[in-house]
N, C-alpha and C positions, 0 to 999 in steps of 0.2 A: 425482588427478583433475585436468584439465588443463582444463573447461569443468565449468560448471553448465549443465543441461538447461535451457531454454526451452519450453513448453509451450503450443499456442496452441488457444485455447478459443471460439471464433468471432475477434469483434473483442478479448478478454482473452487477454495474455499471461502465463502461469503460472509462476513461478517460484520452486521449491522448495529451499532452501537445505538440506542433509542434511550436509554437511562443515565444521568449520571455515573460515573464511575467509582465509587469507592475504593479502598483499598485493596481491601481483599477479594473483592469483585474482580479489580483486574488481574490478580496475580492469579485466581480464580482462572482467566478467559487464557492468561499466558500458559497455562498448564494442560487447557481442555484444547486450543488452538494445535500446540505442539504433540498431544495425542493424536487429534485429528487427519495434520499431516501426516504422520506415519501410517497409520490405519488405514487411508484411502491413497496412499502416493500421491497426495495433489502435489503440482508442481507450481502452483500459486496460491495468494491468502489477498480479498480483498475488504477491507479495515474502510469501512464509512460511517462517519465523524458528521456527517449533517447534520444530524439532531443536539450534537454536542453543543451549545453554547459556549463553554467557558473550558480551557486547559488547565490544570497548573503544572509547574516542574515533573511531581510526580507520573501521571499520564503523559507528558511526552518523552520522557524515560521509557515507560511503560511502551510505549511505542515503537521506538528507536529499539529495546528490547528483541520483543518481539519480532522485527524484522533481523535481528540478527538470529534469534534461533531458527526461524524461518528459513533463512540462507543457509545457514549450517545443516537442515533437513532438505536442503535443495529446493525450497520454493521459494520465490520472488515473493516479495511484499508491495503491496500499492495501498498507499490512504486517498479515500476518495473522500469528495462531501467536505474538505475545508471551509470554514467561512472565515475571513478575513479578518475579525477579531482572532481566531484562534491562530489565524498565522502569524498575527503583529504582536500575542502574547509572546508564543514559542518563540519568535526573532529576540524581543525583549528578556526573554529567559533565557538565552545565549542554547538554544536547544536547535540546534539545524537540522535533525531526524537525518545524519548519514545515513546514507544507503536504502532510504525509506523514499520511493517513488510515490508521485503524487499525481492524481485528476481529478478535474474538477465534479466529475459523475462516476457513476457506478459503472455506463456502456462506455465512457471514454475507456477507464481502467480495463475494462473488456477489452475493448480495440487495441488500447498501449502493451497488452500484455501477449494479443495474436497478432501482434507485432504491422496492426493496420492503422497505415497514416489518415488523419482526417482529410476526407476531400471535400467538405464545403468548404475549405479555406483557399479552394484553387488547385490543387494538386500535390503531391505527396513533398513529404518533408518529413525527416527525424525526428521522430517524438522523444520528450526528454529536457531536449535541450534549448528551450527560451526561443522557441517559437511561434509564441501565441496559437498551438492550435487548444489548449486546455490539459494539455502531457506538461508534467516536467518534475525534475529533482529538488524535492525540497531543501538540498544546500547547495543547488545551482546558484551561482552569481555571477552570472554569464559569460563567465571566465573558464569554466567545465574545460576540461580535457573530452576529445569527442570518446564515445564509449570504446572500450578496448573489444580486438575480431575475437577474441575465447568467448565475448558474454553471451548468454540465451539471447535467442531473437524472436524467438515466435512461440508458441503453445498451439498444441499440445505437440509434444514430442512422439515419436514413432515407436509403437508398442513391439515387442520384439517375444517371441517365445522362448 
């Protein structure tokens, strides 16, 4: 495979990782991700990692990366699809993916990003922040500062002429 599909979903760009990662594969997705943004003004990028078995240092670099170019073109970054080896690697590779949102699905990441609490857990609560509803920041250690009132809260934004 010589490209990972991009996937655009109004203003969210979709992106489903299903292959190992190589090298240049990723730096590859870093380059075709960040055109993509631009070209469509998404105002998010959602990164699922399901299929991913195993991490090393390099891809969660790669990661953490890419959410920051991301930000700097103004779209949020969510990684969905973690599986719990690849979170206990990344801990163990001292890699905490700042600033890189996490859920556990593709529709929570939908939800956390139109800024909708989960209500089968009872009723609304702050997504993010170590609530058990399936939202939260992958260098959260339940110590977080709650989010500052400048940050985006919702998608899509109001289109303006």
């Amino acid at each position: 495979m010589d490209q990972i599909p991009i996937f655009t979903l109004g203003e969210v760009l979709l992106v489903s990782i299903q292959v190992d990662l190589e090298d240049q594969l990723a730096m590859r997705l870093q380059e075709d991700l960040s055109e993509r943004i631009v070209a469509t003004g998404a105002r998010a990028v959602i990164i699922d990692i399901s299929a991913l078995d195993i991490v090393d240092s390099f891809i969660g670099r790669m990661l953490s990366t890419i959410a920051s170019i991301s930000r700097v073109l103004d779209a949020e970054t969510v990684v969905v699809g973690m599986r719990p080896a690849v979170a206990i690697t990344l801990v163990e590779l001292g890699l905490s993916l700042k600033g890189v949102r996490t859920a556990l699905t593709v529709e929570h990441g939908l939800r956390m990003l139109n800024g909708t609490p989960s209500l089968a857990l009872g009723g609304p609560r702050e997504a993010g922040y170590g609530d058990g509803d399936g939202y939260g920041d992958a260098d959260s250690t339940g110590d977080s500062p709650a989010p500052d009132a400048g940050s985006r809260a919702a998608l899509p934004r109001p289109v303006s002429d």
